[in-house]
MOPAC internal coordinates of N, CA, C and O (Angstrom, degrees):
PM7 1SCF
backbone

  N    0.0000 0     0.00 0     0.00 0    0    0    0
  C    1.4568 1     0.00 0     0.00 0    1    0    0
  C    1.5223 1   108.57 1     0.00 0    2    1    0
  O    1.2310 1   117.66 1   -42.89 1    3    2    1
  N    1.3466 1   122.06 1   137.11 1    3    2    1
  C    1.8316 1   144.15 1  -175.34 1    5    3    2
  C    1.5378 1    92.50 1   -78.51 1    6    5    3
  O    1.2310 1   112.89 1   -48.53 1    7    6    5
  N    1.3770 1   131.04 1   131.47 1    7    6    5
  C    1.3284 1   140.36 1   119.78 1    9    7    6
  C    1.7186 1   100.75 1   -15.87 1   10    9    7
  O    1.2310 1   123.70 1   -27.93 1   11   10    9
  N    1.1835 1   110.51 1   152.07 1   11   10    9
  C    1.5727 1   116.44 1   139.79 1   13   11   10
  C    0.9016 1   104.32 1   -93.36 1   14   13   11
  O    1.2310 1   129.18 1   -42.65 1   15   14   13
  N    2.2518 1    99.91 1   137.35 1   15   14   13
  C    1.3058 1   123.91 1   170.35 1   17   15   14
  C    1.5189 1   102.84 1   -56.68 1   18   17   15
  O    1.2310 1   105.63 1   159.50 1   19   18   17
  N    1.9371 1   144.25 1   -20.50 1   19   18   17
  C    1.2785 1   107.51 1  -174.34 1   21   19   18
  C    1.8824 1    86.61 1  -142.37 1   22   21   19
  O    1.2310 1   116.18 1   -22.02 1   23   22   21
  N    1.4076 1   124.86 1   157.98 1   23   22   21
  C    1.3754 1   108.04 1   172.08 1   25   23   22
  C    1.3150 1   123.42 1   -67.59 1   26   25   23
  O    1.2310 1   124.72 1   150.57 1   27   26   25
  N    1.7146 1   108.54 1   -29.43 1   27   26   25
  C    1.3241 1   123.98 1  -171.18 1   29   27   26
  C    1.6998 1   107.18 1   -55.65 1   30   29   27
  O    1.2310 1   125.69 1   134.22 1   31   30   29
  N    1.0623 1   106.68 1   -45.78 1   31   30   29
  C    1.7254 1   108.44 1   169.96 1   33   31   30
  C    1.2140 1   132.45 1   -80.68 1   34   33   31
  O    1.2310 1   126.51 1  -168.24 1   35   34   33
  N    1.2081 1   105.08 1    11.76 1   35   34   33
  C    1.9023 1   114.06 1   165.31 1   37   35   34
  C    1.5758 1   114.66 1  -114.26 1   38   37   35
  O    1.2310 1   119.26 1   111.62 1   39   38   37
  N    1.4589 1   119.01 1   -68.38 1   39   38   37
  C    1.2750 1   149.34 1  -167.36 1   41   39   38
  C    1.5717 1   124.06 1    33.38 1   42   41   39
  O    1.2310 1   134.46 1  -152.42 1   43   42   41
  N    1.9841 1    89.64 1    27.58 1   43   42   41
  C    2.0489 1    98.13 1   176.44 1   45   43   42
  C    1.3191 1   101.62 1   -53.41 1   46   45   43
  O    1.2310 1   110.03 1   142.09 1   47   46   45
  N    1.4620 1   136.31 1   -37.91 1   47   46   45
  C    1.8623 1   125.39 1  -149.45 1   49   47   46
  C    2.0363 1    85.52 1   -76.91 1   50   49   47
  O    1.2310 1   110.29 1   177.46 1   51   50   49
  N    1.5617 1   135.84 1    -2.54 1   51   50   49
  C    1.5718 1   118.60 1   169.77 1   53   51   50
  C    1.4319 1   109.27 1   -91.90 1   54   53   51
  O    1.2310 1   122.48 1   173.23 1   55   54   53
  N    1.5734 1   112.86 1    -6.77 1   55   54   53
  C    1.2482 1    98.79 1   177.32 1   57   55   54
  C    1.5117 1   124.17 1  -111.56 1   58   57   55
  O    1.2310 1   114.99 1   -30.90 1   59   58   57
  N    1.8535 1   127.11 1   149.10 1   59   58   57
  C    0.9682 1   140.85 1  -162.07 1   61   59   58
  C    1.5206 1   118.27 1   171.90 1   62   61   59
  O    1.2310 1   114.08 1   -34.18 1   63   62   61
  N    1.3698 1   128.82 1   145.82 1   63   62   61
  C    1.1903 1   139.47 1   178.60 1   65   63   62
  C    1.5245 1   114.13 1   -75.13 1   66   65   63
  O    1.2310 1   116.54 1   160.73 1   67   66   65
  N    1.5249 1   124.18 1   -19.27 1   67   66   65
  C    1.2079 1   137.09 1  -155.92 1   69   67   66
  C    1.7568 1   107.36 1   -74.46 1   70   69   67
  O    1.2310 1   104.60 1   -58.72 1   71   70   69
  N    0.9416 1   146.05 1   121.28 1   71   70   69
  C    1.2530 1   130.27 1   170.95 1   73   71   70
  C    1.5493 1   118.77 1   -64.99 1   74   73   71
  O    1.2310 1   123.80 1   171.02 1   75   74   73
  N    1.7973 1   110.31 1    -8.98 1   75   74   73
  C    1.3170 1   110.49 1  -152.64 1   77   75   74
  C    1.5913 1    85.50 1  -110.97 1   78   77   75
  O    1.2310 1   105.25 1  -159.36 1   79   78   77
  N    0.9535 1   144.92 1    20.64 1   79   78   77
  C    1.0465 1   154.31 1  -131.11 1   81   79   78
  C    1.9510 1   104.11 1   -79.20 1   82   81   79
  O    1.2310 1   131.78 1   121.93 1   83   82   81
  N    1.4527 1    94.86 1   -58.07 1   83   82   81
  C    1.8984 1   108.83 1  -153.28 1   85   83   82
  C    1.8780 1    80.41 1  -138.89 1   86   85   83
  O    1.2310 1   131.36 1   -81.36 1   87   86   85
  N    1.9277 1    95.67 1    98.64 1   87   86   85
  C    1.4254 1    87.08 1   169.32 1   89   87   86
  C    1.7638 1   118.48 1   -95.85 1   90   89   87
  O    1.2310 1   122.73 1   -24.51 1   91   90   89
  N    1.2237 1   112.38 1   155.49 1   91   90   89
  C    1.4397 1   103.55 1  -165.59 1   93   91   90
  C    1.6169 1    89.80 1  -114.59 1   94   93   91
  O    1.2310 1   117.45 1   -39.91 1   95   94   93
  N    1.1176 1   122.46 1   140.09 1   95   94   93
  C    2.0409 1   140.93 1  -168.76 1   97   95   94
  C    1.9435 1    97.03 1  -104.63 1   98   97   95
  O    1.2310 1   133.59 1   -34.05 1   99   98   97
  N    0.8217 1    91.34 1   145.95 1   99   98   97
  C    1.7617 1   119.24 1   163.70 1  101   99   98
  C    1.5745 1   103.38 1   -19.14 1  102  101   99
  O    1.2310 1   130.46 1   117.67 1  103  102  101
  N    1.2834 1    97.43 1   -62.33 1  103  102  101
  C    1.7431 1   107.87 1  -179.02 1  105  103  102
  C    1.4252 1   124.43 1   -65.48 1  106  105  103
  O    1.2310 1   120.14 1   156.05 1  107  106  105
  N    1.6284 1   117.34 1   -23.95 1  107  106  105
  C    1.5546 1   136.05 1   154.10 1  109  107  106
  C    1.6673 1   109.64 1   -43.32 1  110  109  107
  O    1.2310 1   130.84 1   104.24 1  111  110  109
  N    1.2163 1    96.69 1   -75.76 1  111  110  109
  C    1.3296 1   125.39 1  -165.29 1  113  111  110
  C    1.9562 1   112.95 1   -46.59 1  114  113  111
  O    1.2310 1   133.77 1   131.13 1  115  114  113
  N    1.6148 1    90.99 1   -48.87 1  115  114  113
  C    1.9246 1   102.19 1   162.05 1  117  115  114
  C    1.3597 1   122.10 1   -50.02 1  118  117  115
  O    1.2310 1   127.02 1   133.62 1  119  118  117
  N    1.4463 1   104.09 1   -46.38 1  119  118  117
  C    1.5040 1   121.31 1  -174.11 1  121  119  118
  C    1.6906 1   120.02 1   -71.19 1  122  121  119
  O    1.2310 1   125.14 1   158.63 1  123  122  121
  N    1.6754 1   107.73 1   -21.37 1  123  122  121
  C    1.3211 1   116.77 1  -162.94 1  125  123  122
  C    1.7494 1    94.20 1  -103.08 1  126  125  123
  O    1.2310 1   130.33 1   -31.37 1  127  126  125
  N    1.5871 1    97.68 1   148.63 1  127  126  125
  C    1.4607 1    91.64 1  -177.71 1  129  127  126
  C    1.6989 1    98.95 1  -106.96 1  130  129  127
  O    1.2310 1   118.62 1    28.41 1  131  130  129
  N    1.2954 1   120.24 1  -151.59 1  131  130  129
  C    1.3550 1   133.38 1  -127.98 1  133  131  130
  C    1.5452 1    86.00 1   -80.42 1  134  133  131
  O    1.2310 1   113.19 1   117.11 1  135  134  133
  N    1.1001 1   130.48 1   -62.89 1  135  134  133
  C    1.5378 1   169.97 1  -154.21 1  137  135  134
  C    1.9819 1    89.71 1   -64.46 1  138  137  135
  O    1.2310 1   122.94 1   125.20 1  139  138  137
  N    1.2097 1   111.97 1   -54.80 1  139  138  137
  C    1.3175 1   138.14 1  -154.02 1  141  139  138
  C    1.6928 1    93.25 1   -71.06 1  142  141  139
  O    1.2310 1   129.18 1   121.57 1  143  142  141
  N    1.4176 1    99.91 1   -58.43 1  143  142  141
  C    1.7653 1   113.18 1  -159.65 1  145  143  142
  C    1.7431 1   102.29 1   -81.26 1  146  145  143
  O    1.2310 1   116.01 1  -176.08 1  147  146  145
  N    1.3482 1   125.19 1     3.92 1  147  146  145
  C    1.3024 1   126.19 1  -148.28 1  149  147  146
  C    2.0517 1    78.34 1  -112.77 1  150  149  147
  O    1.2310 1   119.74 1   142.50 1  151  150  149
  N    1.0225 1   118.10 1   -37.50 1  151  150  149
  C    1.4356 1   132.76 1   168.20 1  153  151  150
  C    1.5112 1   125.36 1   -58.43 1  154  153  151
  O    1.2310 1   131.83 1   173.89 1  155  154  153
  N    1.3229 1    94.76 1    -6.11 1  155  154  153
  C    2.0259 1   109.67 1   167.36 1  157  155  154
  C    1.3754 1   123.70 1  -113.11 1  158  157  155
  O    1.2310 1   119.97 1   -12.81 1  159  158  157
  N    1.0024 1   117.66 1   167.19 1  159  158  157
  C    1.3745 1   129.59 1  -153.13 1  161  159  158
  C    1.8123 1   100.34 1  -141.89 1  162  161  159
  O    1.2310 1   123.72 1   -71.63 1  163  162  161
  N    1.3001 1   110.46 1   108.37 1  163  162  161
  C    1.6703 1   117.56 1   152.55 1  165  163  162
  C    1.8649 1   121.09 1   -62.39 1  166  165  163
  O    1.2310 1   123.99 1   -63.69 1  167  166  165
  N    1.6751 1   109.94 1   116.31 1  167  166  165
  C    1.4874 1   109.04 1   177.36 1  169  167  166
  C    1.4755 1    90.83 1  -137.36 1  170  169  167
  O    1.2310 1   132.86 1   -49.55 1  171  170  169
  N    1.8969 1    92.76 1   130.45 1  171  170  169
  C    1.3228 1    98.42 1   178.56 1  173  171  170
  C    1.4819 1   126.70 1    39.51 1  174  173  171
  O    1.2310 1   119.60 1  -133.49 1  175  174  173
  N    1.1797 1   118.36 1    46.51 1  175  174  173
  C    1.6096 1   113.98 1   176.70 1  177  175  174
  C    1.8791 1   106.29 1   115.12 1  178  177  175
  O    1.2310 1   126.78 1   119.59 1  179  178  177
  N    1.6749 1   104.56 1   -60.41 1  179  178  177
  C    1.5182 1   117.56 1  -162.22 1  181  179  178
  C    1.2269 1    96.35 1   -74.09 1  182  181  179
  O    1.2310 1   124.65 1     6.72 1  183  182  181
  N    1.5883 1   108.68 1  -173.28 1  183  182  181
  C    1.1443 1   138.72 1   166.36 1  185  183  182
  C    1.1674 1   120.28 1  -121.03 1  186  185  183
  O    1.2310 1   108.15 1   -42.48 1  187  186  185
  N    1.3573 1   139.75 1   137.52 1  187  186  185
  C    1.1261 1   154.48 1   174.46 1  189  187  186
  C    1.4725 1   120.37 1  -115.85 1  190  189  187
  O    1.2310 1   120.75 1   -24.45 1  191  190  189
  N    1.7420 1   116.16 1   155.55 1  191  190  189
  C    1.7189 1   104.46 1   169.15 1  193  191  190
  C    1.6517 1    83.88 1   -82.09 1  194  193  191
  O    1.2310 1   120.86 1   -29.28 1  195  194  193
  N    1.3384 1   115.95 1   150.72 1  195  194  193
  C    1.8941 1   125.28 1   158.62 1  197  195  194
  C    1.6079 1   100.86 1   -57.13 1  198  197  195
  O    1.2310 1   121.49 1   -23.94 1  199  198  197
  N    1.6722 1   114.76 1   156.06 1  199  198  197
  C    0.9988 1   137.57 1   175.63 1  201  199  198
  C    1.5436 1   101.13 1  -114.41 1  202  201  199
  O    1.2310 1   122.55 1   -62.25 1  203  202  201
  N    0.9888 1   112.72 1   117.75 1  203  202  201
  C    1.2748 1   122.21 1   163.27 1  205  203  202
  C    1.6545 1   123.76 1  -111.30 1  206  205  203
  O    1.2310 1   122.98 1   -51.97 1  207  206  205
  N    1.7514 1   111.89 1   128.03 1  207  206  205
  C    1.6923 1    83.83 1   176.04 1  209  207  206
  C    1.3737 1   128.53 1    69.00 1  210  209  207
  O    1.2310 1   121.85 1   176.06 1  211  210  209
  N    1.3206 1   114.06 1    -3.94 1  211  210  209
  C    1.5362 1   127.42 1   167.18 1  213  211  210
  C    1.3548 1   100.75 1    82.69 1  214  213  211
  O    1.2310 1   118.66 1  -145.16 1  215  214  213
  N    1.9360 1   120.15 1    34.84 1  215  214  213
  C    1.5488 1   127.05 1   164.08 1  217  215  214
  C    1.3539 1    97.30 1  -146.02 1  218  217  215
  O    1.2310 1   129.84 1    -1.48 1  219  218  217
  N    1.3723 1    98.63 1   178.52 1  219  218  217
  C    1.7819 1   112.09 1  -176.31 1  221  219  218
  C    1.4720 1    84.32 1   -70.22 1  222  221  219
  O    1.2310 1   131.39 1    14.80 1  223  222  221
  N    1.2621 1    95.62 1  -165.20 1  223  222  221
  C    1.6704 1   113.75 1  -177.49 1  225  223  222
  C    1.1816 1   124.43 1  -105.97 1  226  225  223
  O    1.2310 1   131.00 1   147.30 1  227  226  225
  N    1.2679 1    96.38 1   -32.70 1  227  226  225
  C    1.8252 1   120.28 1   171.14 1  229  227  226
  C    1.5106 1   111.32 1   -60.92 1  230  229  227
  O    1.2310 1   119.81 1   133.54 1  231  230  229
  N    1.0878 1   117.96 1   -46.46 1  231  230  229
  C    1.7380 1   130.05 1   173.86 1  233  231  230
  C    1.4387 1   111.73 1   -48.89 1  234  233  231
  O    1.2310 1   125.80 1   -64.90 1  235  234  233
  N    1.5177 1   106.47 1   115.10 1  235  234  233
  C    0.9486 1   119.93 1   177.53 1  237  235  234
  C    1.7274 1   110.00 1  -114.29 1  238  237  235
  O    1.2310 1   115.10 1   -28.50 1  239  238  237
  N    1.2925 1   126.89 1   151.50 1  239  238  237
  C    1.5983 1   142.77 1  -171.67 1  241  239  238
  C    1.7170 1    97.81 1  -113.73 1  242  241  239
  O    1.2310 1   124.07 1  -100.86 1  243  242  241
  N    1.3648 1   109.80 1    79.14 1  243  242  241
  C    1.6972 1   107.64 1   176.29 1  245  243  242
  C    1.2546 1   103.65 1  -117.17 1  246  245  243
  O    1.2310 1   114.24 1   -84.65 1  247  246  245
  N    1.5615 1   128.50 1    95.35 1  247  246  245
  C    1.6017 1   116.43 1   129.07 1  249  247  246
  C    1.8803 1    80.90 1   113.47 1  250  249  247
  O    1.2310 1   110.08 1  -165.28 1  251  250  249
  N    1.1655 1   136.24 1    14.72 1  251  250  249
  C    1.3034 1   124.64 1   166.21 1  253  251  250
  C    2.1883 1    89.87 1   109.94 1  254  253  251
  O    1.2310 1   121.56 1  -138.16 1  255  254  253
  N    1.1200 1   114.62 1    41.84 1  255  254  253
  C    1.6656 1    92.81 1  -154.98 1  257  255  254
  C    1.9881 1    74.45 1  -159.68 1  258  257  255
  O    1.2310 1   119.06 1   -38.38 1  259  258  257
  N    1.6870 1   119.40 1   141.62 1  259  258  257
  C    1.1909 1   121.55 1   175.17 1  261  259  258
  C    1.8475 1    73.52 1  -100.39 1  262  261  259
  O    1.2310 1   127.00 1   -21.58 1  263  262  261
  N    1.3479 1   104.15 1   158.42 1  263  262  261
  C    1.1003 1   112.23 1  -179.66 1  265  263  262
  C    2.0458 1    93.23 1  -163.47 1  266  265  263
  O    1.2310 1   137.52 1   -57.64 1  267  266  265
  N    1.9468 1    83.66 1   122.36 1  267  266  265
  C    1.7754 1    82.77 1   174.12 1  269  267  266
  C    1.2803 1   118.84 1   -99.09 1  270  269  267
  O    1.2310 1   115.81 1   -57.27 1  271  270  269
  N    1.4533 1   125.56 1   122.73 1  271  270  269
  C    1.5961 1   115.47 1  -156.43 1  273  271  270
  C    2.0244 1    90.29 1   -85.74 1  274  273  271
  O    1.2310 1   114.92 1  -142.10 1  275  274  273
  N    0.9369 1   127.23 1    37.90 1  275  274  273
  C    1.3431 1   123.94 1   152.41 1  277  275  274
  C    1.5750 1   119.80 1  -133.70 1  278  277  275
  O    1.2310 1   133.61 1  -139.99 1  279  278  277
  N    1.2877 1    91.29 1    40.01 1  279  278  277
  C    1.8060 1    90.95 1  -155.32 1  281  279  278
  C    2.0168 1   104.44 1   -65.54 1  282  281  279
  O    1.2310 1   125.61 1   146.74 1  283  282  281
  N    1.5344 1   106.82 1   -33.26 1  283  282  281
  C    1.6316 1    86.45 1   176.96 1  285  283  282
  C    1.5917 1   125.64 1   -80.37 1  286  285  283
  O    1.2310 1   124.80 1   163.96 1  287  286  285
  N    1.3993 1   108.39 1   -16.04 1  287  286  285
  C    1.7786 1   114.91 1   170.48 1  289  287  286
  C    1.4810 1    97.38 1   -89.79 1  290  289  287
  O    1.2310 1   107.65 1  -170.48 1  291  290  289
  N    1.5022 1   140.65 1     9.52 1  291  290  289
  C    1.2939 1   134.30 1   172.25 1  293  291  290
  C    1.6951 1   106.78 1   -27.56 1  294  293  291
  O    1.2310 1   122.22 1   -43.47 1  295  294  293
  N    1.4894 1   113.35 1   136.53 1  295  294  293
  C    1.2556 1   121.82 1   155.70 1  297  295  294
  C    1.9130 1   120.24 1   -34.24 1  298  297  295
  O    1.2310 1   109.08 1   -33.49 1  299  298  297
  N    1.2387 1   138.06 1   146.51 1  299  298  297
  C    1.3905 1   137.14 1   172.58 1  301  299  298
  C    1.2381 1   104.48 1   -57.90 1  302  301  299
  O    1.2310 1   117.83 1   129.34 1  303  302  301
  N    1.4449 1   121.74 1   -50.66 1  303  302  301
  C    1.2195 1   108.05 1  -168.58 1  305  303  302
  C    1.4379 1   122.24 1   -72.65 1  306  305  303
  O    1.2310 1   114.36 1   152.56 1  307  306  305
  N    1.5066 1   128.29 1   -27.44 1  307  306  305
  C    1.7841 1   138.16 1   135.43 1  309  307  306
  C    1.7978 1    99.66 1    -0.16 1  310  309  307
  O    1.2310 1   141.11 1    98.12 1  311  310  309
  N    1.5970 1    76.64 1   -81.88 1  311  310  309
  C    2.0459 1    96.43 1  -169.94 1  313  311  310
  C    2.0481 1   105.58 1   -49.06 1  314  313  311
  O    1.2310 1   122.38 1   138.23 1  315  314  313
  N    0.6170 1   113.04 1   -41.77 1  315  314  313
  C    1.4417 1   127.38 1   176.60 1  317  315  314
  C    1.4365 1   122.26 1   -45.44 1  318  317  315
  O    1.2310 1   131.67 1   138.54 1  319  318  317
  N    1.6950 1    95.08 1   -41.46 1  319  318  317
  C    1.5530 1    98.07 1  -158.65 1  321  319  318
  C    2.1870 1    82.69 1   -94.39 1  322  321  319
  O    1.2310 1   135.46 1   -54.26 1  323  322  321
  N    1.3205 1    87.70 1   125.74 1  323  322  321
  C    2.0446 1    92.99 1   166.54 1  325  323  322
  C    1.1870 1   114.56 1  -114.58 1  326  325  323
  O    1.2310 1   136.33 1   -22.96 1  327  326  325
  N    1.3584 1    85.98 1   157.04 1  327  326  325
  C    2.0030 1    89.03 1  -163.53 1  329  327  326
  C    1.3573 1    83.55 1   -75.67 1  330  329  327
  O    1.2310 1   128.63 1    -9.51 1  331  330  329
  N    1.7128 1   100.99 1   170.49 1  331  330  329
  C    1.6132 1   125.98 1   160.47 1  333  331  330
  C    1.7704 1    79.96 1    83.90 1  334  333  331
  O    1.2310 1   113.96 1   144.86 1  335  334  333
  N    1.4534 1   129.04 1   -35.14 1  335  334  333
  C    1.7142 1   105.10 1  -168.22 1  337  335  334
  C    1.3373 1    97.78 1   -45.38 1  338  337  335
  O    1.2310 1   127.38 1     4.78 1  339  338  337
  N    1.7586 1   103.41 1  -175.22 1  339  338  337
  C    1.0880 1   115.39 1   160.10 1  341  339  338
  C    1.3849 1   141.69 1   -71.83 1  342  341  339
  O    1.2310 1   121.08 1   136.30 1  343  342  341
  N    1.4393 1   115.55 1   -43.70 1  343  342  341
  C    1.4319 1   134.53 1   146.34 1  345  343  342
  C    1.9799 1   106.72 1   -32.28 1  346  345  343
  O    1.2310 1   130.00 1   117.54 1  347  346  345
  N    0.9500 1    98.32 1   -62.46 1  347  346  345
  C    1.5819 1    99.07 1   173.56 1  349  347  346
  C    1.4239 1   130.45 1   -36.74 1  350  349  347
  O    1.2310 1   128.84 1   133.90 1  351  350  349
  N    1.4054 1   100.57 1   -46.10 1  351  350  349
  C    1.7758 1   120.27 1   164.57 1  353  351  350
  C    1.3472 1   109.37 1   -78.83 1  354  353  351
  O    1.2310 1   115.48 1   151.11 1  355  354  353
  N    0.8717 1   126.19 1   -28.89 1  355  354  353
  C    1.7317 1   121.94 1   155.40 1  357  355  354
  C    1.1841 1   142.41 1   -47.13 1  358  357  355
  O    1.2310 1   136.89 1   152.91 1  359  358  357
  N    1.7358 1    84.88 1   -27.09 1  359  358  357
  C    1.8605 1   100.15 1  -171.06 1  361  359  358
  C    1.9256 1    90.64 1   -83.08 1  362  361  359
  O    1.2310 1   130.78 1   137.17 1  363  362  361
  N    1.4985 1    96.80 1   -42.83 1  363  362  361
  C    1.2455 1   115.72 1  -155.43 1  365  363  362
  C    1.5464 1   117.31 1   -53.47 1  366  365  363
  O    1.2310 1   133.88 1   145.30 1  367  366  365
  N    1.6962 1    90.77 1   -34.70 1  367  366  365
  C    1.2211 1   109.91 1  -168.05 1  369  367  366
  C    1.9543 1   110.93 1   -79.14 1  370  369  367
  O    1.2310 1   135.86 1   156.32 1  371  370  369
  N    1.4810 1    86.90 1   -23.68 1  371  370  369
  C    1.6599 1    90.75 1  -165.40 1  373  371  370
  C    1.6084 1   105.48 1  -109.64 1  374  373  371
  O    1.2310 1   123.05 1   170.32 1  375  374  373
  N    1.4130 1   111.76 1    -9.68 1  375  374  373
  C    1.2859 1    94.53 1   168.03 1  377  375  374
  C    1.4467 1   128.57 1  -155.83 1  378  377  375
  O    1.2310 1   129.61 1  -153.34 1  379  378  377
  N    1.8575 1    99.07 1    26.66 1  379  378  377
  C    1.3452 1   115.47 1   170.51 1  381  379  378
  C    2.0016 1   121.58 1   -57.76 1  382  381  379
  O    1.2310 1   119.45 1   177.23 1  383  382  381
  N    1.0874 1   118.65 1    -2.77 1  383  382  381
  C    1.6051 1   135.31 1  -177.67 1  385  383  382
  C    1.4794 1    90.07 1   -70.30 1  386  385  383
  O    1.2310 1   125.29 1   114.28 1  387  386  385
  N    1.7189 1   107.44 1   -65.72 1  387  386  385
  C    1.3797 1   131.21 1  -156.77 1  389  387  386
  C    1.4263 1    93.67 1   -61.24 1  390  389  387
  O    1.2310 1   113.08 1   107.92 1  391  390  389
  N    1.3098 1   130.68 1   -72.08 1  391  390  389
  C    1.3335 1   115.72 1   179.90 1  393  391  390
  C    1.7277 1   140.04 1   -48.66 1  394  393  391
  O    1.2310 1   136.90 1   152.14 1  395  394  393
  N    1.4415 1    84.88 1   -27.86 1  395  394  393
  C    1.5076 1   112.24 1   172.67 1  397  395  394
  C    1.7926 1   118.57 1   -55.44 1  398  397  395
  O    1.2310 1   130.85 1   127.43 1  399  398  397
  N    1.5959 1    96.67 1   -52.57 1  399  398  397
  C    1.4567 1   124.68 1   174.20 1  401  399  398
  C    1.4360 1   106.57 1   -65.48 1  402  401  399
  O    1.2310 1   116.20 1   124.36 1  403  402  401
  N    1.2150 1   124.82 1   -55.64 1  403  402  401
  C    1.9484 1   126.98 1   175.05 1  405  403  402
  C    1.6974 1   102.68 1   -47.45 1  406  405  403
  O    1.2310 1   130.85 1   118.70 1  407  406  405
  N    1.2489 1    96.66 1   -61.30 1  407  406  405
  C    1.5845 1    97.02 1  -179.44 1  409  407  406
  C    1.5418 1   117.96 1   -52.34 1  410  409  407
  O    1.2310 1   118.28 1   153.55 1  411  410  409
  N    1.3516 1   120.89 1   -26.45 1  411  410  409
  C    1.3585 1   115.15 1  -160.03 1  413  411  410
  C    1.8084 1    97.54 1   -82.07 1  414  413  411
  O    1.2310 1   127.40 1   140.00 1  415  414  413
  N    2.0336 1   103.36 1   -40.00 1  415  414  413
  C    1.5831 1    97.96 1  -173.30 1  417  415  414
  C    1.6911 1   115.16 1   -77.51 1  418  417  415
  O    1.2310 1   127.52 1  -179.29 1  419  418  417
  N    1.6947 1   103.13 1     0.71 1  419  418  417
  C    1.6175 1    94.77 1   175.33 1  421  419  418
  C    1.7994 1   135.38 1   -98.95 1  422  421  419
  O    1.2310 1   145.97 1  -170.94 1  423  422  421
  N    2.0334 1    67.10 1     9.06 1  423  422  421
  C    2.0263 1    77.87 1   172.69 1  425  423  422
  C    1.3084 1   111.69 1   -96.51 1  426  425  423
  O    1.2310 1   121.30 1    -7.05 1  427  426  425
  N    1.7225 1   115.13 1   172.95 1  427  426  425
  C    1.4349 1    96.91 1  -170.92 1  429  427  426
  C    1.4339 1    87.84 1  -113.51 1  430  429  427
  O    1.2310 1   127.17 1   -28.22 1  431  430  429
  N    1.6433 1   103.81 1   151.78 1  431  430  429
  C    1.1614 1   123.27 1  -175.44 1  433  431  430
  C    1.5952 1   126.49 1   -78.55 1  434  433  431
  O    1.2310 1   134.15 1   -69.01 1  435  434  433
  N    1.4839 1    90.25 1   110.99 1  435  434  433
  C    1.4766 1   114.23 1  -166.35 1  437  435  434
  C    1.6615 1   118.59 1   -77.34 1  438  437  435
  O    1.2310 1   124.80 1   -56.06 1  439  438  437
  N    1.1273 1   108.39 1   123.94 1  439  438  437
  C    1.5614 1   125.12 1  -172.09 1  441  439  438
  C    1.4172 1   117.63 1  -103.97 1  442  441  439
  O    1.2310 1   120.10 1   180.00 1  443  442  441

């Protein structure tokens, strides 16, 4: 299995049912501004980005392109995950359909 050449044209590693999904640390939370931190979720103690819709919250579907509208206060673990890793092909592998499918119902239907 290929990495995607860009993240913007994949964006399976934002999607998941998990609420616990993408935890954001002390040092996230400093870095993120008002807009940013309003996009997390407290479980049991932690912090989380919210899942919405079976994606983070930040993930946005603009124009054929996943696009995270917090992408420079992104969570560490965001920054962490690199394309082409292995974990990356994991996401890719297990839930590139799902992203595929979000993307398909957020275009508008062309006549």
């Amino acid at each position: 299995m290929e990495s995607p050449s860009d993240c913007t044209a994949c964006g399976a590693c934002c999607f998941t049912d998990r609420p616990d999904w993408v935890p954001v640390f002390t040092v996230d939370v400093e870095r993120m501004d008002e807009r940013a931190r309003a996009l997390t979720r407290e479980i049991d103690g932690r912090r989380f980005m919210r899942i919405e819709h079976g994606r983070c919250a930040a993930l946005g579907l603009v124009g054929g392109r996943y696009l995270c509208s917090i992408y420079p206060q992104r969570p560490d673990a965001c920054h962490w995950l690199q394309r082409g890793s292995g974990e990356c092909l994991v996401q890719v592998r297990e839930k590139r359909a799902v992203a595929d499918e979000a993307m398909a119902l957020a275009q508008p239907t062309q006549r």
